[in-house]
Structures are given as structure tokens and as C-alpha cells.
FIVO-963742 format. One record per atom (N, C-alpha, C): atom name; residue in three letters; residue number from 1; x, y negated, z. Coordinates in steps of 0.05 Angstrom, whole numbers. Each point is the difference from the previous one (the first is absolute). Layout:
CA  ala  NUM  X  Y  Z
...
This chain:
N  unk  1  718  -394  -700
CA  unk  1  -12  -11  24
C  unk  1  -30  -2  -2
N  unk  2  -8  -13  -19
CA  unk  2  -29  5  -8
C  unk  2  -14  23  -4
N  unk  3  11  19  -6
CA  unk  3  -14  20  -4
C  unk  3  -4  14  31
N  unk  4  26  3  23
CA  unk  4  0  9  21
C  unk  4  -29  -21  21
N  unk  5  -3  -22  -5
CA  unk  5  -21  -21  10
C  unk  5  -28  17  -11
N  unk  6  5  3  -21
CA  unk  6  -26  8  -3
C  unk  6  -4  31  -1
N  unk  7  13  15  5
CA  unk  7  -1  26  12
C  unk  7  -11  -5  35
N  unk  8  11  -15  8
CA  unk  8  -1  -12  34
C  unk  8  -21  -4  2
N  unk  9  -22  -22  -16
CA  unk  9  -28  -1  4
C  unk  9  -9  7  -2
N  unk  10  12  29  -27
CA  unk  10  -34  28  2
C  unk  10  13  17  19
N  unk  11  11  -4  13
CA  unk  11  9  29  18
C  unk  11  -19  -14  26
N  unk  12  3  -21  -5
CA  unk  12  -20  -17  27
C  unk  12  -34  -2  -6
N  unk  13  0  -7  -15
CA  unk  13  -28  7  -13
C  unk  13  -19  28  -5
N  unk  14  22  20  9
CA  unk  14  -11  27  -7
C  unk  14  3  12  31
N  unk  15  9  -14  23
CA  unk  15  -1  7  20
C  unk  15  -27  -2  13
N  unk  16  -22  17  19
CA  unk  16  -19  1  8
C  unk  16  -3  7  32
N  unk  17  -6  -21  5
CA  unk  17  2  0  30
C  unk  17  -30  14  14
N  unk  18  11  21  15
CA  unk  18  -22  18  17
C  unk  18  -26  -10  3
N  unk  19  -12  4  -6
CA  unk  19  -32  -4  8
C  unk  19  0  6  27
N  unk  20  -24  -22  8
CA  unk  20  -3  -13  28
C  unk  20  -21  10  5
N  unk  21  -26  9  -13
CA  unk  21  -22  17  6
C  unk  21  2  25  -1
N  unk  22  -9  11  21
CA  unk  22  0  34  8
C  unk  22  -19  11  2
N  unk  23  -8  20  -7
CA  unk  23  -25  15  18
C  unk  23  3  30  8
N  unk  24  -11  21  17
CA  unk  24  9  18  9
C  unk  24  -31  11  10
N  unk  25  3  34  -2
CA  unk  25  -26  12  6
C  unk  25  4  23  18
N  unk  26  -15  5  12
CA  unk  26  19  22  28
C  unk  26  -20  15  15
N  unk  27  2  7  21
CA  unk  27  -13  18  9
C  unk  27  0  -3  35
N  unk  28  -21  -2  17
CA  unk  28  8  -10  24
C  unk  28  -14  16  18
N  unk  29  10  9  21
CA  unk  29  -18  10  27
C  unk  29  1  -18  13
N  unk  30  -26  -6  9
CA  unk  30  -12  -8  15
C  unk  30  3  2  34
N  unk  31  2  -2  20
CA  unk  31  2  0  20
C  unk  31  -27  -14  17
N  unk  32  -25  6  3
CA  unk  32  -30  -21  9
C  unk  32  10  10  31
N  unk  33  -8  -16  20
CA  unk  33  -6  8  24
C  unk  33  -10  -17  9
N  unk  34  -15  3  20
CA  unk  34  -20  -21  13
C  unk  34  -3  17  28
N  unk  35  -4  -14  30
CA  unk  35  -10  8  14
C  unk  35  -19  -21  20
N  unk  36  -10  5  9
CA  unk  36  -29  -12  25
C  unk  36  -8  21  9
N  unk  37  0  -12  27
CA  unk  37  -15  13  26
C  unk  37  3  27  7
N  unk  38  33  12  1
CA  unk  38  10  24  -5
C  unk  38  -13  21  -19
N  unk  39  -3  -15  -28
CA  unk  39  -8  13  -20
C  unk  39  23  -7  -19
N  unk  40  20  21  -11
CA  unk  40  18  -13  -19
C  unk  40  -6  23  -26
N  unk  41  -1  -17  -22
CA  unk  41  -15  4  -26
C  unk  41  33  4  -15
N  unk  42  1  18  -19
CA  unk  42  29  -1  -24
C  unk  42  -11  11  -29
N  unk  43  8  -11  -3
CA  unk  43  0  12  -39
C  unk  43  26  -2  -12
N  unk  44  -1  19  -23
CA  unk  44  27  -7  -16
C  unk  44  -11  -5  -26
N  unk  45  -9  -18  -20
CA  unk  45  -10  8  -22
C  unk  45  19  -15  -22
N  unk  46  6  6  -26
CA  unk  46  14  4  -16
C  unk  46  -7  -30  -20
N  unk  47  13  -18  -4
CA  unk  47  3  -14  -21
C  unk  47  5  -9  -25
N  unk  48  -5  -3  -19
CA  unk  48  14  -6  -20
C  unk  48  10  -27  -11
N  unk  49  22  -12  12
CA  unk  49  8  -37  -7
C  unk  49  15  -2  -17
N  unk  50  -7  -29  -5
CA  unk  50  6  -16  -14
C  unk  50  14  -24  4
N  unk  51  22  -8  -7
CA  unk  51  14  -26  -5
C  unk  51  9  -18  -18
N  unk  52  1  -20  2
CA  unk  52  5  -25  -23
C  unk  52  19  -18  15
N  unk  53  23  0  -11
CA  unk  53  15  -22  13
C  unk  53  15  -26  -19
N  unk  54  8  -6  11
CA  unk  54  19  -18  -10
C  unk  54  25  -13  19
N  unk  55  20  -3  -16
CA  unk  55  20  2  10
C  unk  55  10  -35  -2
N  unk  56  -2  -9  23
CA  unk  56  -3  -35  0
C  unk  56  41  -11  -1
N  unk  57  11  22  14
CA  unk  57  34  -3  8
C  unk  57  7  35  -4
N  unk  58  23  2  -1
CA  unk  58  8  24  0
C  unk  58  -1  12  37
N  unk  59  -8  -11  8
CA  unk  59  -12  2  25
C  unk  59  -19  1  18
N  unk  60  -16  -6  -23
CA  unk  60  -21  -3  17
C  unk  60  -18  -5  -19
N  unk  61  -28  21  -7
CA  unk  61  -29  -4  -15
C  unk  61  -20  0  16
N  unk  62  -21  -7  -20
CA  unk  62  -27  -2  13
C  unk  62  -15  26  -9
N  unk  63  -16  12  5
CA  unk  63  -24  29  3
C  unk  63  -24  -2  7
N  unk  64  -17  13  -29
CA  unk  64  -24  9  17
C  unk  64  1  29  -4
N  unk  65  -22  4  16
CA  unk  65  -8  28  4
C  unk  65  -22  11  5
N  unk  66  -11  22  -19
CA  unk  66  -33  7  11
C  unk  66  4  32  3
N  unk  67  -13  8  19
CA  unk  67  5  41  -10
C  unk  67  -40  2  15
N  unk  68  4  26  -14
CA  unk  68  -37  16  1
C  unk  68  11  25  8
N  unk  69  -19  7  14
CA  unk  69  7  36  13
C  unk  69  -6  14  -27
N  unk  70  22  20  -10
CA  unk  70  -6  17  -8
C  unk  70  7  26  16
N  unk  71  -5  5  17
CA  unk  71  2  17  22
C  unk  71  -10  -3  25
N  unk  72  -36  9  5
CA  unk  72  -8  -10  29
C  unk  72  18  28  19
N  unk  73  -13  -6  21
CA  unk  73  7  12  25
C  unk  73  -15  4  25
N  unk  74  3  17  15
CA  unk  74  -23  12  17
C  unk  74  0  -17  22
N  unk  75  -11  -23  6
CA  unk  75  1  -11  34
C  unk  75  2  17  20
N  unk  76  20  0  20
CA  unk  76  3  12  16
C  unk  76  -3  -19  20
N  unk  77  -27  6  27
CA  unk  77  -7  -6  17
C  unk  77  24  13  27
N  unk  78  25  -17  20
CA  unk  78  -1  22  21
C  unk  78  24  22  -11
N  unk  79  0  5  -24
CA  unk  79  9  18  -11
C  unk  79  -10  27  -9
N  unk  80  -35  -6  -4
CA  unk  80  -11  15  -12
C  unk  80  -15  -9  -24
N  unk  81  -10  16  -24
CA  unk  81  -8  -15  -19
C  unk  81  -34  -3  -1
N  unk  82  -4  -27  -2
CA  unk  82  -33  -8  -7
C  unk  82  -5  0  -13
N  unk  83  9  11  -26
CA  unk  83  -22  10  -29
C  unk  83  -1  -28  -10
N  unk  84  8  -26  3
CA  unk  84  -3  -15  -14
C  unk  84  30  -6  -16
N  unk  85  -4  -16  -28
CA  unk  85  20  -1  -8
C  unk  85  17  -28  -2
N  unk  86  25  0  -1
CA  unk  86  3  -30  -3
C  unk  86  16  -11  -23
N  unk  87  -2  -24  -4
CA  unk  87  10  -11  -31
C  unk  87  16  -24  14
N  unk  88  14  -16  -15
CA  unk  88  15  -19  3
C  unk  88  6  -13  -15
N  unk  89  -4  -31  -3
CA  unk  89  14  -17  -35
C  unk  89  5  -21  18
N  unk  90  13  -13  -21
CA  unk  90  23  -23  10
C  unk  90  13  -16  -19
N  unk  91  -1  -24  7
CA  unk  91  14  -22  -18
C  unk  91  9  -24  12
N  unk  92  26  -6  -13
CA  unk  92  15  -23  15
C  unk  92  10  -12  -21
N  unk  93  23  -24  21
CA  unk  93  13  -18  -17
C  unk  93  24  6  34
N  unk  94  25  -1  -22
CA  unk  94  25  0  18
C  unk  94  21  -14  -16
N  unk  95  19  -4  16
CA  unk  95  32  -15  2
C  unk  95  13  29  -7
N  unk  96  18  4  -15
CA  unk  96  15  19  4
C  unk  96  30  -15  -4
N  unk  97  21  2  24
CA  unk  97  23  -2  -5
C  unk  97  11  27  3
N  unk  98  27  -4  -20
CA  unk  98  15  28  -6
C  unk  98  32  -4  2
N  unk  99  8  22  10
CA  unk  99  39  -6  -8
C  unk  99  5  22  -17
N  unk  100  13  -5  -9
CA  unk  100  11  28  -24
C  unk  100  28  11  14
N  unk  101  -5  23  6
CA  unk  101  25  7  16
C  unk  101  27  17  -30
N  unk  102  -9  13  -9
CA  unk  102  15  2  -29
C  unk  102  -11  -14  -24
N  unk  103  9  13  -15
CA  unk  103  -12  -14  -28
C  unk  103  -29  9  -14
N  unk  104  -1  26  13
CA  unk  104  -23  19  -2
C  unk  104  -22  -3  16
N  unk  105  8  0  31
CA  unk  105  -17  6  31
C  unk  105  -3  -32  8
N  unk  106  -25  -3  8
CA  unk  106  -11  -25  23
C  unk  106  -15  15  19
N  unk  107  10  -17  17
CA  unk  107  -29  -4  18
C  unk  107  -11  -22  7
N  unk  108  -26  0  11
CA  unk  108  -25  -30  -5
C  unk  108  -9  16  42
N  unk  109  -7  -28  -8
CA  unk  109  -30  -6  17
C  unk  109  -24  -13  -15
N  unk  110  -26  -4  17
CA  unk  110  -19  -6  -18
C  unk  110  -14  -12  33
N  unk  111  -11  -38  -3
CA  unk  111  -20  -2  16
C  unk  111  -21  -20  -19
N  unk  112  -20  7  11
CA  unk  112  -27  -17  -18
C  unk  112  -28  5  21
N  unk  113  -26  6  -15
CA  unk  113  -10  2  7
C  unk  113  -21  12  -17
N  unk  114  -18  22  13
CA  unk  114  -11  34  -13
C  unk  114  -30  -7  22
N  unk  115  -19  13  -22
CA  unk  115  -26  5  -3
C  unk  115  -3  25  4
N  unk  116  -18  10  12
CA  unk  116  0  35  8
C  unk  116  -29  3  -2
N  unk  117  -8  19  -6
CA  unk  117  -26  9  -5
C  unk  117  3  30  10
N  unk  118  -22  -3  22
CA  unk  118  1  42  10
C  unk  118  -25  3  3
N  unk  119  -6  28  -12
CA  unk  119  -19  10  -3
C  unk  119  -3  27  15
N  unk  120  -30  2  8
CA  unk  120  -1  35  5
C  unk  120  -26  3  -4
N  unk  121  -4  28  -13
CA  unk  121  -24  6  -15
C  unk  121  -1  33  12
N  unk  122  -28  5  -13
CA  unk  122  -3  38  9
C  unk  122  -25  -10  -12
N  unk  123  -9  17  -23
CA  unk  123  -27  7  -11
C  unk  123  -13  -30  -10
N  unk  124  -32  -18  7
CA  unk  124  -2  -20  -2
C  unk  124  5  -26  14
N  unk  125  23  13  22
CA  unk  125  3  -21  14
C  unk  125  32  -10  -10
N  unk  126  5  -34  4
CA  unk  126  27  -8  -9
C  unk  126  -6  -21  36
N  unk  127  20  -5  -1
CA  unk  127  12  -28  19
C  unk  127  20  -15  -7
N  unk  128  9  -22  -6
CA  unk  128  14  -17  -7
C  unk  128  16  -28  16
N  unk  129  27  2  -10
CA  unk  129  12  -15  25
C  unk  129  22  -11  -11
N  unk  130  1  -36  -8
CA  unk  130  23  -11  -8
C  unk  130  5  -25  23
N  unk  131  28  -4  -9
CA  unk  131  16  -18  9
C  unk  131  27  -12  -3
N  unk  132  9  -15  -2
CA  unk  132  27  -19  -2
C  unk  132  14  -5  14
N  unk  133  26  11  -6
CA  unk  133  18  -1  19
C  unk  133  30  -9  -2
N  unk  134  18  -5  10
CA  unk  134  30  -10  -4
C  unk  134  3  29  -7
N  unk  135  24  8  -24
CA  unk  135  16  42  -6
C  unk  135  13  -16  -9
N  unk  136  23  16  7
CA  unk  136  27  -4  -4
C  unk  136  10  37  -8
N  unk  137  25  0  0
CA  unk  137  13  18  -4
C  unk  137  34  7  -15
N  unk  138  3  31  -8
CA  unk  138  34  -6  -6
C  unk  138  -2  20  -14
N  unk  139  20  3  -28
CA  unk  139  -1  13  -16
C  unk  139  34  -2  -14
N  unk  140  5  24  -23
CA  unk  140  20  7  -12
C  unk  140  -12  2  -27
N  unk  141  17  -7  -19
CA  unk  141  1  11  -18
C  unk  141  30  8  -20
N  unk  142  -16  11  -22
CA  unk  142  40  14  -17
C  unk  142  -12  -8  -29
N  unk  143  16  -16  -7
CA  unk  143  -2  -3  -43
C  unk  143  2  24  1
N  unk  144  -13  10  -27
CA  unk  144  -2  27  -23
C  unk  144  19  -15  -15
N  unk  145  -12  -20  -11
CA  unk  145  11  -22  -32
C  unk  145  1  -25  16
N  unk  146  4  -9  -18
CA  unk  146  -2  -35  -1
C  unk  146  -25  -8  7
N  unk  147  -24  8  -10
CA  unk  147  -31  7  -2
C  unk  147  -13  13  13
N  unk  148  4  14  11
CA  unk  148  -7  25  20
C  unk  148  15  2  31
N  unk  149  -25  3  14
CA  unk  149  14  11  21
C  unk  149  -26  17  21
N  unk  150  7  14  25
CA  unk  150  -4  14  21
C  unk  150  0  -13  25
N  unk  151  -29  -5  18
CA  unk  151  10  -13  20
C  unk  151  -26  17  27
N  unk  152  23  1  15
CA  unk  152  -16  16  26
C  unk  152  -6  -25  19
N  unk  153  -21  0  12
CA  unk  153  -12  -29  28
C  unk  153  -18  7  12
N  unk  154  1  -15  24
CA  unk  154  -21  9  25
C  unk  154  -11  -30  0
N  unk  155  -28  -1  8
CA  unk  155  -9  -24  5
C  unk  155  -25  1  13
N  unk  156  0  -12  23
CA  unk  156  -24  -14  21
C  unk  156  -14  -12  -16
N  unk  157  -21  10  -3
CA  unk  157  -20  -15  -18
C  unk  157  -20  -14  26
N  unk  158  0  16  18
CA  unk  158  -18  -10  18
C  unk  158  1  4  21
N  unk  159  -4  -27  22
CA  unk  159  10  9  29
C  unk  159  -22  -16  22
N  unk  160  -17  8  2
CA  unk  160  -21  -24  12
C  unk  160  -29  18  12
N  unk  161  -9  -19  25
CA  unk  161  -22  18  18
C  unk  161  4  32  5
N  unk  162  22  13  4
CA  unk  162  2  31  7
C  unk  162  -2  6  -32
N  unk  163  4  -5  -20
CA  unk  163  -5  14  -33
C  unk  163  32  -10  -1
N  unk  164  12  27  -26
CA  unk  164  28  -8  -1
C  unk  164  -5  22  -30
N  unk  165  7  -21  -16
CA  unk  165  6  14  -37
C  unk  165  25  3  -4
N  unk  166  16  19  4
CA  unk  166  31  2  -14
C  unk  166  13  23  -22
N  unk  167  11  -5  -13
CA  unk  167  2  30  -28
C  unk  167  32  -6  -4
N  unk  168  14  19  -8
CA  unk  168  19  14  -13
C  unk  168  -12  0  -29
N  unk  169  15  -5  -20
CA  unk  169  -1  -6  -19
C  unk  169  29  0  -26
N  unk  170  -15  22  -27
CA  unk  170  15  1  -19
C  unk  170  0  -7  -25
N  unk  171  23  -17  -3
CA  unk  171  -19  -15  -30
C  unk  171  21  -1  -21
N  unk  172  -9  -3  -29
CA  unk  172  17  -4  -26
C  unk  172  -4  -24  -7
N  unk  173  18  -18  -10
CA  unk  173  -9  -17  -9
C  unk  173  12  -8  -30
N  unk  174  -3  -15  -3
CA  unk  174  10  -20  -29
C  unk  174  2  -29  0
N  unk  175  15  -14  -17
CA  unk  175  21  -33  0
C  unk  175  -20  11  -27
N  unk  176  -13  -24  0
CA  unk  176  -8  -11  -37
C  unk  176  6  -12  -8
């Protein structure tokens, strides 16, 4: 009997419960559009993000998030291009609740609140343009491992004065 007791507490003692901090790195298009005074402006420029989460319930974590263009894009005036280029970065803080529909696959939503920075440049000229806004959004992901996983999401980064930031987005992540 004693010996089975104390087999019981290292089998319990050697159990390791999932890590609650995540982080994940991905890849995002961009979606910029802006219009005034029957002038509508679009870009698509290319991201590279970043996330840090933590997992508060099996339901529900907290996130931040920052991404930098690594991919500008041609402003298109109208639907013609003005030689200027555009950039995009971004950083938030969100809610993410999630259901796990198998043991592998979830899906999330995400609402918080995102920082946007847009730029457009050509030669020595730049112009610059931030703001804060309510993004939300919805996303999937699939475990690889226990440790690993794949997660596809769309998210409104920005919805305010005729300007609207939204991207499709692919990311890997890791449980540490």
C-alpha cells in the first residue's frame, strides 16, 4: 500500500500542466483605405506580427500585438497609382475568447484596442498618420503539438473618419 501512495505522488508530481503564455509570428495583408471628397485612396502593404498572450481561462486570454510593414505598396488614387508608397504598423491590447471545437481546432474572436500608424512617402517626402481605435476580429487555429500551433484571422484594426485598416493574416505560434 505504501509503496502504491508513493508511486501516486510522483506520478502527480511529474505531471505538467500546459503553459499559459503564448506567442506567435505571422504574416499579414493589410487592407488601408481611406476616402474624402470623392477621392478614395487603397493600399495593400505587407506586415510582419507579432503576439504575446496569455491564457487567463481555457477560454479566454489576454494579447498584445505589434506588426511593421515589411512589404510597402503603391497608393492607388481612384484606382490609379501615385507613385507614393505606403507602410503600415500597429499595436494593441485585446480579449481573446476561444471554443475549442476538437481537441486539435479552435476558434477565437479578439476585441481590444489597436494603434495604427500610416505612412506615404516618394523620394524626400514622408506624411504621417496615427490613431486609436476599438479592432476586433475572428480567427482559427489547429495544434501541430501540444506546443505548437497554426492560426489563420482577420482583424479591423481600424475603422474611423473614412480610414479603415483590415488584414488577413497567417501565423505560427508556440505554448512556452
Amino acid at each position: 500500500m505504501l509503496a502504491l501512495t508513493a508511486f501516486g505522488a510522483h506520478a502527480q508530481s511529474s505531471y505538467t500542466e500546459p503553459s499559459r503564455l503564448y506567442g506567435s509570428i505571422g504574416y499579414e495583408s493589410i487592407g488601408l483605405r481611406a476616402s474624402s471628397g470623392g477621392v478614395t485612396a487603397k493600399s495593400d502593404p505587407g506586415l510582419l506580427m507579432g503576439t504575446i498572450g496569455y491564457q487567463l481561462h481555457p477560454n479566454i486570454a489576454i494579447e498584445g500585438i505589434a506588426g511593421g510593414t515589411v512589404r510597402k505598396d503603391d497608393l492607388k488614387l481612384n484606382g490609379f497609382n501615385s507613385g507614393l508608397d505606403s507602410k503600415v504598423d500597429t499595436y494593441g491590447v485585446f480579449v481573446k475568447p476561444s471554443v475549442n471545437l476538437t481537441e486539435n481546432f479552435s476558434v477565437f474572436g479578439r476585441v481590444g484596442y489597436a494603434r495604427t500608424n500610416a505612412s506615404l512617402s516618394t523620394g524626400n517626402f514622408s506624411v504621417n498618420d496615427s490613431t486609436t481605435d476599438v479592432a476586433y476580429g475572428v480567427g482559427a487555429a489547429y495544434n501541430l503539438s501540444p506546443n505548437s500551433y497554426i492560426q489563420a484571422n482577420y482583424t479591423q484594426y481600424l475603422d474611423k473618419d473614412n480610414v479603415e485598416a483590415k488584414g488577413w493574416g497567417v501565423h505560427y505560434g508556440r505554448r512556452f
